[in-house]
Every structure is written in structure tokens, then in C-alpha cells.
C-alpha positions as CSV (number, residue, x, y, z in Angstrom):
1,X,138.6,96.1,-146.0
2,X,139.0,99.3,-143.7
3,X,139.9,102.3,-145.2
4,X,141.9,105.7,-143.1
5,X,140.5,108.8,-144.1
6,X,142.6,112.0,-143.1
7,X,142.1,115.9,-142.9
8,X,138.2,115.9,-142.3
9,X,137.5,119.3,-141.4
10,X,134.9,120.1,-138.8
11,X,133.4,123.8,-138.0
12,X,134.5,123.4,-134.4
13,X,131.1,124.3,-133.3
14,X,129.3,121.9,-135.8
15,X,128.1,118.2,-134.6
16,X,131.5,116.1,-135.9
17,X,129.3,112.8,-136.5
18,X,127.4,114.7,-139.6
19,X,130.0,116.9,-141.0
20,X,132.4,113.2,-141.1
21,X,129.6,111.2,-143.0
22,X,129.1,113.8,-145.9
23,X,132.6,113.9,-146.7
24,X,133.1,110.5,-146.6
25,X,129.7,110.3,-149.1
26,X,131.5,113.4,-151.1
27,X,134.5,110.6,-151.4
28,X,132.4,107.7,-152.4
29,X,133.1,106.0,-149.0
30,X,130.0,104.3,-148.0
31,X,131.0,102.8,-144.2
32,X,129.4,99.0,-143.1
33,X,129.4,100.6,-139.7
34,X,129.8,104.1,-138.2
35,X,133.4,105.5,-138.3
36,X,135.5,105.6,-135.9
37,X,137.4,108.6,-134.7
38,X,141.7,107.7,-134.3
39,X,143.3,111.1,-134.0
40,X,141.2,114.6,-133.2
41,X,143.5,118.1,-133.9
42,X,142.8,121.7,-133.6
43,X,143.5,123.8,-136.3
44,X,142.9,127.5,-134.7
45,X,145.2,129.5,-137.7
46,X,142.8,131.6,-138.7
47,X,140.6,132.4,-135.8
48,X,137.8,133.0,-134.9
49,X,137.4,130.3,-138.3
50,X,138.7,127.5,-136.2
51,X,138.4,123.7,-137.3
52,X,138.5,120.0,-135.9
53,X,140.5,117.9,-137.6
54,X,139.3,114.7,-138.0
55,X,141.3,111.6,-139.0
56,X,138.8,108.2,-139.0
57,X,138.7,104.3,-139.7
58,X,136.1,102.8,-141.9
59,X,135.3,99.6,-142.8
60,X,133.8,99.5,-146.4
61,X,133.1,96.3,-149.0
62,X,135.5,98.2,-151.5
63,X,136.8,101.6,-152.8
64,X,137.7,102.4,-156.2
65,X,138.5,106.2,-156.0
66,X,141.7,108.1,-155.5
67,X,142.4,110.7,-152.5
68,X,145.7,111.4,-151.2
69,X,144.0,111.2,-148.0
70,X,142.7,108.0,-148.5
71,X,144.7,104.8,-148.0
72,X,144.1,101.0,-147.2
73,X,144.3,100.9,-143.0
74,X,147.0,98.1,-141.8
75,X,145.9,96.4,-138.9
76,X,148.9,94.8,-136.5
77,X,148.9,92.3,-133.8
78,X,151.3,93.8,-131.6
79,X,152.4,92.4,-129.0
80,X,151.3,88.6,-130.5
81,X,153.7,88.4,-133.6
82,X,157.0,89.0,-130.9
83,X,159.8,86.3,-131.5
84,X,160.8,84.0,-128.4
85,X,164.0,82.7,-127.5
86,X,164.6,79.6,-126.9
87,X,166.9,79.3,-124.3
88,X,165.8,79.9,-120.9
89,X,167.4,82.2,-118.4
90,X,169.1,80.9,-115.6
91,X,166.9,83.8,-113.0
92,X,164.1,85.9,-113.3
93,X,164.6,89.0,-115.4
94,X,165.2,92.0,-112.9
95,X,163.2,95.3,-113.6
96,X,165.1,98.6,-111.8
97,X,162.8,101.5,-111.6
98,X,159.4,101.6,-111.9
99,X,158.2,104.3,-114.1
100,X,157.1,104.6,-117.7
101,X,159.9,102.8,-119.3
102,X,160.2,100.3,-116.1
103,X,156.0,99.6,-115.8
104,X,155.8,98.5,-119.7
105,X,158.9,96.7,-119.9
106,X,157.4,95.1,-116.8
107,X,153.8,94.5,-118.1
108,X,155.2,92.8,-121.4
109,X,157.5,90.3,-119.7
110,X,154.7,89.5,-117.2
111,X,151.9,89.2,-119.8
112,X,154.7,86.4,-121.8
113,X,155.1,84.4,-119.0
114,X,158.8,85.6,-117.5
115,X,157.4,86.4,-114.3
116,X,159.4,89.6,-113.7
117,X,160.9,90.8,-110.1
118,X,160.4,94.9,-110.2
119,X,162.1,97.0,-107.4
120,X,161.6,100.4,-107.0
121,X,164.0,102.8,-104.6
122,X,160.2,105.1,-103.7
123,X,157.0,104.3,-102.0
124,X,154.0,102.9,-104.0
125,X,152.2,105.8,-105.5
126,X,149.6,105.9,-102.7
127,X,152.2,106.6,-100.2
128,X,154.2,108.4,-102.5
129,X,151.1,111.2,-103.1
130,X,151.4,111.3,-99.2
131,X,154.6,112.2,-99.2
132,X,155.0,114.8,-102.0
133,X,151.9,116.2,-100.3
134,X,154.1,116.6,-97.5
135,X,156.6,118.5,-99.5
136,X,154.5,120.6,-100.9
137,X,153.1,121.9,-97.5
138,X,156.1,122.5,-96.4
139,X,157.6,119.1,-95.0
140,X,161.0,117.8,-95.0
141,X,161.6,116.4,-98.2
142,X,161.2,111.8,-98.5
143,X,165.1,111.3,-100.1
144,X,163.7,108.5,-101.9
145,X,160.2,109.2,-102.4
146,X,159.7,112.1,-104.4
147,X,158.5,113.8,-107.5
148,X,161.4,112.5,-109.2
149,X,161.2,108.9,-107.3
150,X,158.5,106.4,-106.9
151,X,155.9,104.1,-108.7
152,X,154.8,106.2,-111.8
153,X,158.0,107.9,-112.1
154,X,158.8,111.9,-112.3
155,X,156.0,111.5,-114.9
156,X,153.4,110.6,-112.1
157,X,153.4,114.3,-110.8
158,X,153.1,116.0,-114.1
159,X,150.7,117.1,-116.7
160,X,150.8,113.5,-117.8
161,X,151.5,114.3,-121.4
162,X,151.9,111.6,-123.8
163,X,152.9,113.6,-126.9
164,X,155.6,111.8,-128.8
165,X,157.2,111.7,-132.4
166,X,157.5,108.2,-132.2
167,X,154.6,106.7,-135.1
168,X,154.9,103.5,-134.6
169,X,152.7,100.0,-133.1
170,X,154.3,100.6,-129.9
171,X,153.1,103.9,-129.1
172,X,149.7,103.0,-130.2
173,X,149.7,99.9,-127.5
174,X,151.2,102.4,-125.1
175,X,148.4,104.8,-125.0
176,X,145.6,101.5,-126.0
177,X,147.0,99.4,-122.2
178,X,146.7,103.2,-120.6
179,X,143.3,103.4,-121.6
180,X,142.5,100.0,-120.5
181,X,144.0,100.4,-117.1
182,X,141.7,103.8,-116.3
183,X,143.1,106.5,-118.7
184,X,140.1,109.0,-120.1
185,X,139.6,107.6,-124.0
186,X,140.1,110.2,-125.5
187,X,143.9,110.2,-125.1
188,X,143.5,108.1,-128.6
189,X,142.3,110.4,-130.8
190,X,143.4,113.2,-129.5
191,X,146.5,115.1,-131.3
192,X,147.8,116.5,-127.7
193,X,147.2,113.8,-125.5
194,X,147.5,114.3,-121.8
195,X,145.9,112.2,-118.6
196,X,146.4,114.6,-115.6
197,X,148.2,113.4,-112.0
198,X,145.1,112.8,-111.0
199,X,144.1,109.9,-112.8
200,X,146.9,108.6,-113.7
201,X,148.2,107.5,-110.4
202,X,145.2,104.8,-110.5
203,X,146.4,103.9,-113.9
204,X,149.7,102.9,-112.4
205,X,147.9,100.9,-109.7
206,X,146.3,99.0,-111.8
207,X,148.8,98.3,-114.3
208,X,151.1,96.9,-111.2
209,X,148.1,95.2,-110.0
210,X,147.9,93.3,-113.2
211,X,151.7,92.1,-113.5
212,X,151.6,90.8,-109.8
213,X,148.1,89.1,-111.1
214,X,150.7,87.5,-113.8
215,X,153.3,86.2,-111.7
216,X,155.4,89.7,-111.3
217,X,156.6,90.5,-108.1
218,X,157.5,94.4,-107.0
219,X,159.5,95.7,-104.2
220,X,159.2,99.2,-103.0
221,X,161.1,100.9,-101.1
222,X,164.0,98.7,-102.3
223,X,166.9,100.7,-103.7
224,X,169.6,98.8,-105.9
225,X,172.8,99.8,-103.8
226,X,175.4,97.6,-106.4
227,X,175.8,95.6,-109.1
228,X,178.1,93.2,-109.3
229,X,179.4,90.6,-112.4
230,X,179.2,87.2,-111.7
231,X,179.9,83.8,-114.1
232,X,176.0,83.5,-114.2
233,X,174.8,86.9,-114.5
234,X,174.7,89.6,-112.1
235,X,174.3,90.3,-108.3
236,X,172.4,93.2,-107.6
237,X,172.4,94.6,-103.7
238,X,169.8,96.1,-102.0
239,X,169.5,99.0,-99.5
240,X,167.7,96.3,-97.2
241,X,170.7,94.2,-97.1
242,X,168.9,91.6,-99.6
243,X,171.2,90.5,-102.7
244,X,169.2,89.8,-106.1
245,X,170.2,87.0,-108.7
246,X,170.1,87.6,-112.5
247,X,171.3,87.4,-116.1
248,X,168.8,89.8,-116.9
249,X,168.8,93.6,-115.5
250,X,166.9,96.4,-117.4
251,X,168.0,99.4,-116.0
252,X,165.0,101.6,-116.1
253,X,166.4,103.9,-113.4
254,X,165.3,107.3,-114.8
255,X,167.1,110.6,-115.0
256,X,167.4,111.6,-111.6
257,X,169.6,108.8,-110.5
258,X,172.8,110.5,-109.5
259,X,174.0,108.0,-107.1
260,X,173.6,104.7,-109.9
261,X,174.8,106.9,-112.9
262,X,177.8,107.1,-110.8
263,X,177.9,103.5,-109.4
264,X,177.4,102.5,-113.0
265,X,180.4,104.6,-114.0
266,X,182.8,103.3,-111.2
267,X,181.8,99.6,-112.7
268,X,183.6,100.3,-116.1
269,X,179.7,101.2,-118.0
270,X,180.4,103.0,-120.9
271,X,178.7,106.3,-121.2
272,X,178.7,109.9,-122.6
273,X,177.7,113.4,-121.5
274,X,175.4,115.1,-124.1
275,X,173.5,118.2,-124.8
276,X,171.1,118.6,-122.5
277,X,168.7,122.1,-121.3
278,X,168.2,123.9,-118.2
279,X,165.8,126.9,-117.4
280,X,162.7,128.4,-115.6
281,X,159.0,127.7,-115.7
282,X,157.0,131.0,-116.7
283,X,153.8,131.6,-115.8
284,X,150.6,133.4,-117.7
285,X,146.9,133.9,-116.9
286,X,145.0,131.0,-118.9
287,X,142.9,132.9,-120.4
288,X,145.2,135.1,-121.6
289,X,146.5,131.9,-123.4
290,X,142.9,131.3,-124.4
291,X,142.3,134.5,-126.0
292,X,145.7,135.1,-127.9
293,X,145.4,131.4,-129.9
294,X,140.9,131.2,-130.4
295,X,140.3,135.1,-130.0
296,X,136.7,136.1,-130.7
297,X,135.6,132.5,-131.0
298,X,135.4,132.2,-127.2
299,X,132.8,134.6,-127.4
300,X,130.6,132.5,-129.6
301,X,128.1,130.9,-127.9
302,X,129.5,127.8,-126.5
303,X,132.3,128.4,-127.8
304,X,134.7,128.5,-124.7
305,X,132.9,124.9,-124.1
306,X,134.3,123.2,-127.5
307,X,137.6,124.7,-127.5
308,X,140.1,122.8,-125.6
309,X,142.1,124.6,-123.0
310,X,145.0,127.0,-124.9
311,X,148.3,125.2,-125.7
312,X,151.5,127.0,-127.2
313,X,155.1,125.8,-128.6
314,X,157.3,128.6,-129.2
315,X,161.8,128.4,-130.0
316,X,164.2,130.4,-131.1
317,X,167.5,128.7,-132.6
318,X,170.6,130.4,-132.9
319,X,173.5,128.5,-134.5
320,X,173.8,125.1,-132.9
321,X,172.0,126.8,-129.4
322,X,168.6,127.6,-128.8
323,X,165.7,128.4,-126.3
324,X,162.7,126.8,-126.1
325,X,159.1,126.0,-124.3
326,X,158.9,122.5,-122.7
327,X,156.1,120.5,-120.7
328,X,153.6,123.6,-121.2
329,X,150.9,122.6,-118.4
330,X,147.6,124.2,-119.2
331,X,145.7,125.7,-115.7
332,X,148.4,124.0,-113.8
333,X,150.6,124.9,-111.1
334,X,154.6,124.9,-110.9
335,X,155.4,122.7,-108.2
336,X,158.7,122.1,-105.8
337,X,160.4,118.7,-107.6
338,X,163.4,118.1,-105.8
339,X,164.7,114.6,-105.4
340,X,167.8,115.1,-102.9
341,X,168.8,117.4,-99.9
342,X,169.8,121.1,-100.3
343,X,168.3,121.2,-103.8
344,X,165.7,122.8,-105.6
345,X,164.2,121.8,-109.0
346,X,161.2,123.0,-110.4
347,X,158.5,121.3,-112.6
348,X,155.1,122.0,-113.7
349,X,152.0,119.7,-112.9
350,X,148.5,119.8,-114.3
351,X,145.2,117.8,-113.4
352,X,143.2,116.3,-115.7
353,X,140.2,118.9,-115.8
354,X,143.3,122.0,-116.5
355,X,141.3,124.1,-114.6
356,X,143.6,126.5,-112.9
357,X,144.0,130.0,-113.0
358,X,147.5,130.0,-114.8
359,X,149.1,128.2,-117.3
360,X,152.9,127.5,-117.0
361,X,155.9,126.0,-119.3
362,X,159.3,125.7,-118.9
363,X,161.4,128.1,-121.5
364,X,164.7,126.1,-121.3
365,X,168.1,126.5,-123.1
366,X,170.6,124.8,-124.2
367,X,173.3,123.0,-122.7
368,X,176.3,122.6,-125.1
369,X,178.8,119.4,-124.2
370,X,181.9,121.9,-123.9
371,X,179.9,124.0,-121.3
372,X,180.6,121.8,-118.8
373,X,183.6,119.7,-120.0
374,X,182.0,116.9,-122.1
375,X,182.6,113.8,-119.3
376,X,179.1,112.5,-117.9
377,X,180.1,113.3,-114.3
378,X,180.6,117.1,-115.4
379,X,177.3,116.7,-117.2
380,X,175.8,115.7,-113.3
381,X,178.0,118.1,-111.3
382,X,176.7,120.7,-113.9
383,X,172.6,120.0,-112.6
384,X,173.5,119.4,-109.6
385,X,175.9,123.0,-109.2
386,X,172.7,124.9,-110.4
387,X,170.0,122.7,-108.0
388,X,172.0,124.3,-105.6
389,X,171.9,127.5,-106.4
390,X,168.2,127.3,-106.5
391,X,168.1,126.0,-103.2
392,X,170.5,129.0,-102.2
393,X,168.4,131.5,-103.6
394,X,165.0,130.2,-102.0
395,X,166.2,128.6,-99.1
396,X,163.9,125.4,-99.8
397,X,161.1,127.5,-101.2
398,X,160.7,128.8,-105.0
399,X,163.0,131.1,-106.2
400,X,161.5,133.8,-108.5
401,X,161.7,136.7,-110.2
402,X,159.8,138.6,-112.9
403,X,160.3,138.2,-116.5
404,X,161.0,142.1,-117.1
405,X,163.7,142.0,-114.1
406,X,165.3,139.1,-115.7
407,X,165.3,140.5,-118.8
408,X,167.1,143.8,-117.6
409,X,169.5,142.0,-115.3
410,X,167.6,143.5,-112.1
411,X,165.5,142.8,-109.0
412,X,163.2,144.8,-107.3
413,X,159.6,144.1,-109.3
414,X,156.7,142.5,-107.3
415,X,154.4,140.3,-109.1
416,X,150.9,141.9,-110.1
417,X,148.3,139.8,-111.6
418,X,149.9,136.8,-111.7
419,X,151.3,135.2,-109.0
420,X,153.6,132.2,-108.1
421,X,151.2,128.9,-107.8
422,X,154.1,126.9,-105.7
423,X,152.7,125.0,-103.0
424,X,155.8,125.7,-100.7
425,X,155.5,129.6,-101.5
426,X,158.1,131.6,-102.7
427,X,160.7,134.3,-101.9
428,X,162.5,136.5,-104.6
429,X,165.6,136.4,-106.1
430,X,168.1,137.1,-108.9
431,X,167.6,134.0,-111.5
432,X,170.2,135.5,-113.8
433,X,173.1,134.6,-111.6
434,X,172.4,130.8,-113.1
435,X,173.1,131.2,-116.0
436,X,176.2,132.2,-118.0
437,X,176.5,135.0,-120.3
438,X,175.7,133.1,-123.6
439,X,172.5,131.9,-122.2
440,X,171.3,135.2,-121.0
441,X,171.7,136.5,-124.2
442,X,169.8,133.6,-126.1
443,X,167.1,134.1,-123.4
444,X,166.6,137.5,-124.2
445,X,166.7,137.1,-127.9
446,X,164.2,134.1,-127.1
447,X,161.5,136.1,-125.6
448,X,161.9,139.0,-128.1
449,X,160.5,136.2,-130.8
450,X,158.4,134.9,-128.3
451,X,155.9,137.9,-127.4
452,X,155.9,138.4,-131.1
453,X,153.6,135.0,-131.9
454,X,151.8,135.7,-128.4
455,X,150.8,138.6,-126.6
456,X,151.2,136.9,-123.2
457,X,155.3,137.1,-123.5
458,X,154.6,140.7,-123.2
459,X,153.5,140.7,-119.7
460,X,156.8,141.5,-118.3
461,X,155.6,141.1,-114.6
462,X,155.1,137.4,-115.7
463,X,156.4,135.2,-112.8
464,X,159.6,133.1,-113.5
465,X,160.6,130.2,-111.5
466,X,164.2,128.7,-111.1
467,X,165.5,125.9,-112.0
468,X,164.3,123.5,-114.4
469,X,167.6,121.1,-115.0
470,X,165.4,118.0,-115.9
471,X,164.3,118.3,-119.2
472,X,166.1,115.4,-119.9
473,X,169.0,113.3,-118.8
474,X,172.2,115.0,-119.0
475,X,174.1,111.8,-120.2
476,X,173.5,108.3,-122.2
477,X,174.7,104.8,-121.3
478,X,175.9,103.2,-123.9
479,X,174.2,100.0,-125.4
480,X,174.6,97.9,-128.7
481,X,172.2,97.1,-131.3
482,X,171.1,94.5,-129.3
483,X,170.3,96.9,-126.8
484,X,172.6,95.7,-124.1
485,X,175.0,97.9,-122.5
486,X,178.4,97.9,-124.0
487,X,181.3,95.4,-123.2
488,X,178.7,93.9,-121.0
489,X,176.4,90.3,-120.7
490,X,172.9,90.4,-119.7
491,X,172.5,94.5,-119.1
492,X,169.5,96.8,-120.3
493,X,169.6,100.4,-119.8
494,X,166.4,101.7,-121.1
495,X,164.5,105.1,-120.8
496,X,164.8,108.6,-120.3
497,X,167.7,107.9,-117.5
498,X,169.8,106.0,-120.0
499,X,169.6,109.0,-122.6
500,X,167.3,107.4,-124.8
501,X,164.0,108.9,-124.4
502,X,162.6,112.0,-123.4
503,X,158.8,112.1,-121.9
504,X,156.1,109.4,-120.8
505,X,155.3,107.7,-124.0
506,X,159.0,107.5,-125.5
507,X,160.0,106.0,-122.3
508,X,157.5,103.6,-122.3
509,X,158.2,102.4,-125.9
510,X,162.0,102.2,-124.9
511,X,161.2,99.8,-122.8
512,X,159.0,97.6,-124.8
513,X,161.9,97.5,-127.5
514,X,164.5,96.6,-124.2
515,X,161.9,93.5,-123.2
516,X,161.8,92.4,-126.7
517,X,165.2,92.3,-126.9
518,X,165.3,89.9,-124.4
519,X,162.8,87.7,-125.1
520,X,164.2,87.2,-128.4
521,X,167.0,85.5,-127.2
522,X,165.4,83.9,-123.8
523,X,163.0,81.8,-122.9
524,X,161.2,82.4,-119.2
525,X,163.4,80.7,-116.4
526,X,162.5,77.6,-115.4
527,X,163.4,78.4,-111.8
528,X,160.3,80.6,-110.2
């Protein structure tokens, strides 16, 4: 039998592999082979007294004992148990964006045999990184290959971040077919998982490589232009001219989509605006994060080795409103992550080591629906209203300002130990002319909690960047329990662009459940 043993607590500058095998002899667990690590935390409360938290899997001929920490591990076979339809398709399913959600709702129907055609509006992700490199020197913006568009998704050119809420067999086979297609590891044990652009843009190549390798077929640079009911399915055309075939259409188009959202609209879809969050990345001197959450311990010997680079969380709720940090990217830089003309968005994006000089996060606020008129076209022209303003204020480059002038509704400040890591530099302006007056206020109220759990929020000439308006997707297509669209045959909108997840590893998930779906009721199509 094999045995999960939680909340083994490790000196963080002790050897883990001792300190885990006395407890477990303390708890009568005698392992048939070493333990193995599945989940790693930091627990840095009481600093410079700062703990690994260890949570293990051992295999053991019986236990007799009681600990509430203790439980019989359940194995599961996921993906092998799925159910399969048996009727087959009439066409090849059809897979409509190619990030998170659209790669693993790819890979599943590929590794079952359903042979899945995959286009993709961007460029693969090697020219992709080519042309956001572009960008970021100062090049015209690629319309259609971008941060936001393009294999690997707006997720791609990111901190690659897979923390999610979601504890359940498909995250766990997320993160397990990452690691097997190049990921570091130690994204499986680790409590704050993250990959880095850096490596994860060969993780997507080879994840494409193997559904081609399985009878998948991708198109990039291939943008669905229209879709189209027919008596047999759906007619999907192409930017090139080309019409697609199919009773099968997963709609993994992400949250940037603008043009489809409104396609989809015009075409009778049913969908909703919802609460959504828009704001500005802020950024602070690492080590300043460093020092205010492990203090004196990074002065230990070795102990600015073992600790992991400093991560924070802070909100502040008022009512049904509130502010809040978002994709913090340790030593990372805030870059430019526009996806159409005469905007400007702005993201944050770390690499794998974390090794730059600042650290960054979005502080975001809320969104309520009767801010902008509750219909899902209001919800876009509300992003797209403040993209442009952005872009007004910086004129293509980073508009910023520093957190003290924000806070006092003035300009003026220059930046003094920290400054602005945007590749496409940056000019200064008045962010508060964004925002209404609501929002200001919560902001302020915000960062007057904020610099009371961290120093850091105290440095008021803290860099701010506008805007952030992709947090998430400012609307949700509607879909049934069967996870097909509403009042319509043979449609899947999945993901964070249909409103139903919110980062890389939720996407992902959602589209695993959306392939599922499917093949419960279908069999491959006999016609490849």
C-alpha cells in the first residue's frame, strides 16, 4: 500500500532526506523504498525560523497508527479510464487556438486516436519569439503574432506560472505531460510552481511535435475568419481563403480575441459580460522583496542559496470591490503586450532562473458589470477604451508614473532606485486619468494595507506601469453541462477566452474536460 504523509517540517537549512525519514520513523512508517517528494512549500512566518514543508508518498507493507496527516494514497489512471463514444464523427474535430487550453485539448484527442486539425491565427513559437523580440526593440508590432497571439498562448511570454486551485487528476497530468515534454521537475512538488519563457517555449515545441507524431495536423498563421452552420456540422473560413469541415469545433481562442468574440456574437452565441480587473504592474528591488518575507535568514550562511526567490500576495476587499496583486513575477521585467494597433497593454514576464534586478506584479481592481453597462461588447469596448489610453499616454512606449504621484493625483516625480525594465523604454505620464473615481479611491486604500504587510509598498518612488486589462476575459460564452455552447450542435468554447479559466494550468484543464466531452459521445472519424 502507499501511504501520503503531510506537514513534514524541515529546518530550511537542514538536509530534507534525513529530517523526512525520522519523522516518518517517529510515525511508525517504515518505507519499502525511499519516499518520494509530491509537494515542497515555504513556510517563512516566523523568520529568520523558516521551514520546508514537506508532503511525501511512501510505499509501506502496512500501517496501523492514526495521524491526521496520514492517509491511504489513491492512485488514478487518468487519461486510460475516459469513456468513448461510439458514434463516429462525420470530420476531424477542429482545434481553434493553440495555447494552454488549445495544446491539451489537442494532445488528448491526438494521443486517442481522433487525429485533430489545430489552427492557430500567430506564428509557431520560434518565429513568434522573433517577432515579440521585434516589438520589444522597438519594431512595429506582428497584428497577429504577439504576446497575446501565437503557439503557447499569452502564457508563452510570461512567468510561466502554473499555480491553480483546481485539486484534481487533471491538473496533476497537466503539470506530469509538462514535465515530460522539457519542463524542470520540480514544478511537481513545488507549492508555487513556475517554468520561465525560457523553457517553456521548447515545452510547446515538443508537445506539438508529439500530436503531429500522432496523426494531428496544425496550421499557423491560419486565422478562423467565420463560422458558419451547416446540416453536417460547421464551416469554418480561413484568412487564407481555405474553408474547414466539422461537427466538432473547440473554441480555444483565448482572451484577446476581440474580432471572434464579436463574430461569435453577430452569429446568435449566447454570452455574458462579467466582472473582470484592470490596473498597473508595480515594480520593487528583489531584494527588497527578499529581505521583507526571510529577513536575517539571508544572512545565514547559505542561506540566500536555499531560500527560493521572494514571492508576495497582498488584497484589500471593500464591499463587493477590491484591489489586488496578480501574476507577481519574481526578477522579471514588465514587458510591452499589446495584441492590436494603437494599443498598449502591459504584462510581466520572468525567466526561469528569476534573476533580475526587480520584481514586478500587477495590483489590479475591480471591474463591476454596471461600470460599463453589463452587455459583453461594453465589457470589450471597456479594455479596449483604456488600451487606448495607454497607447495615448506613451505613444507606443510604457506609460509610467511613480506610485507616490499616483497616490496624490500628481506628476512631476522621477524614478530613483528603481527604474522601469520595459524593453521599448518609457515616457511619463498621469495613470490616474484611467481610472474612475471609485477605483482611485480603492487603490489608495489598497496600498495603505499593502505597505503595512511589506515594507516595499512604502517606496513611494516605486515605478507603476499602465495598463494591465488582461487579467482575465472580460466576458463568458455560454455552454451547457455538456460543455457545448448554448442553442448550438457540435461547439466547444473552452479556456480563459470563453470565461472559464483564469491562468496556464486552469486553461489547460478546461480543455481536457472540453475533449472529454467529446469523445464521450464520438468515436474518431472514419474519414482522415
Amino acid at each position: 500500500m502507499k501511504l501520503i504523509i503531510k506537514n513534514i517540517r524541515c529546518p530550511f537549512l537542514a538536509q530534507e532526506t534525513p529530517v523526512i525519514n525520522r519523522v516518518l520513523r517517529e510515525k511508525g512508517i517504515f518505507p519499502l523504498s525511499p519516499p518520494v517528494i509530491c509537494k515542497k512549500s515555504i513556510d517563512a512566518r516566523k523568520k529568520p525560523d523558516i521551514y520546508f514543508v514537506y508532503t511525501v508518498i511512501a510505499r509501506v507493507e502496512q500501517y496501523q497508527g492514526y495521524d491526521p496527516n496520514v492517509s491511504v494514497y489513491q492512485e488514478d489512471d487518468y487519461p486510460a479510464s475516459l469513456p468513448r463514444g461510439t458514434s463516429p464523427a462525420g470530420y476531424r474535430p477542429v482545434v481553434v487556438g493553440f495555447g494552454p487550453c488549445g495544446m491539451f485539448c489537442a494532445l488528448l484527442l491526438a494521443r486517442k486516436g481522433y487525429h485533430p486539425l489545430v489552427i492557430e491565427q500567430g506564428e509557431d513559437v520560434d518565429k513568434r519569439k522573433k517577432s515579440v523580440e521585434t516589438y520589444f526593440s522597438g519594431g512595429a508590432l506582428h497584428p497577429h503574432s504577439n504576446v497575446g497571439f501565437g503557439e503557447g498562448g499569452a502564457g508563452a511570454f510570461s512567468d510561466g506560472k502554473l499555480i491553480t486551485r483546481i485539486n484534481e487528476n487533471r491538473a496533476s497530468f497537466v503539470l506530469s505531460q509538462l514535465v515530460s515534454h522539457g519542463a524542470p521537475p520540480d514544478i511537481l512538488t513545488s507549492a508555487r510552481p513556475h517554468i520561465g519563457t525560457d523553457l517553456l517555449i521548447q515545452v510547446v515545441k515538443n508537445i506539438r511535435e508529439e500530436i503531429i507524431a500522432l496523426g494531428g495536423e496544425i496550421y499557423f498563421e491560419t486565422k478562423l475568419l467565420s463560422l458558419t452552420s451547416a446540416v453536417d456540422g460547421w464551416r469554418l473560413g480561413l484568412g487564407n481563403g481555405d474553408t474547414l469541415a466539422s461537427d466538432g469545433v473547440f473554441l480555444a481562442i483565448g482572451h484577446s480575441a476581440h474580432d471572434t468574440y464579436r463574430h461569435l456574437f453577430e452569429k446568435g452565441f449566447s454570452m455574458v459580460g462579467k466582472d473582470f480587473s484592470v490596473g498597473m504592474r508595480i515594480e520593487h528591488l528583489q531584494v527588497d522583496v527578499d529581505i521583507s518575507l526571510y529577513g536575517n535568514a539571508l544572512l545565514l550562511p547559505g542561506g540566500a542559496e536555499r531560500l527560493p526567490k521572494g514571492e508576495y500576495s497582498v488584497s484589500y476587499r471593500k464591499g463587493n470591490r477590491g484591489v489586488y496583486s496578480f501574476c507577481m513575477c519574481p526578477g522579471g521585467v514588465v514587458v510591452p503586450a499589446s495584441c492590436h494597433e494603437r494599443a498598449y497593454v502591459t504584462n510581466g514576464m520572468s525567466y526561469h532562473k528569476r534573476n533580475g534586478i526587480n520584481a514586478n506584479a500587477a495590483i489590479a481592481v475591480s471591474v463591476l458589470k454596471d461600470e460599463y453597462g453589463s452587455s459583453p461588447l461594453q465589457a470589450l469596448a471597456y479594455q479596449e477604451h483604456m488600451e487606448k489610453a495607454a497607447f495615448a499616454l506613451g505613444g507606443g512606449v510604457a506609460p509610467c508614473q511613480t506610485l507616490g504621484d499616483f497616490l496624490q493625483g500628481k506628476t512631476g516625480s522621477s524614478f530613483q532606485t528603481i527604474r522601469p525594465t520595459s524593453p521599448r523604454g518609457f515616457v511619463y505620464g498621469d495613470l490616474t486619468t484611467g481610472f474612475t473615481s471609485a477605483q482611485l479611491s480603492l487603490f489608495r486604500k489598497g496600498f495603505s494595507k499593502f505597505k503595512q504587510q511589506y515594507s516595499f509598498f512604502s517606496n513611494l518612488s516605486a515605478p507603476l506601469t499602465g495598463y494591465e486589462t488582461k487579467t482575465s476575459s472580460p466576458l463568458r460564452i455560454l455552454r451547457g453541462e455538456d460543455y457545448i455552447a448554448l442553442g448550438q450542435k457540435g461547439i466547444y468554447p473552452c479556456g480563459e477566452g470563453a470565461g472559464y479559466a483564469g491562468g496556464i494550468t486552469s486553461a489547460a484543464v478546461d480543455g481536457l474536460r472540453e475533449a472529454e466531452s467529446y469523445m464521450a459521445v464520438r468515436a474518431p472519424c472514419n474519414k482522415i
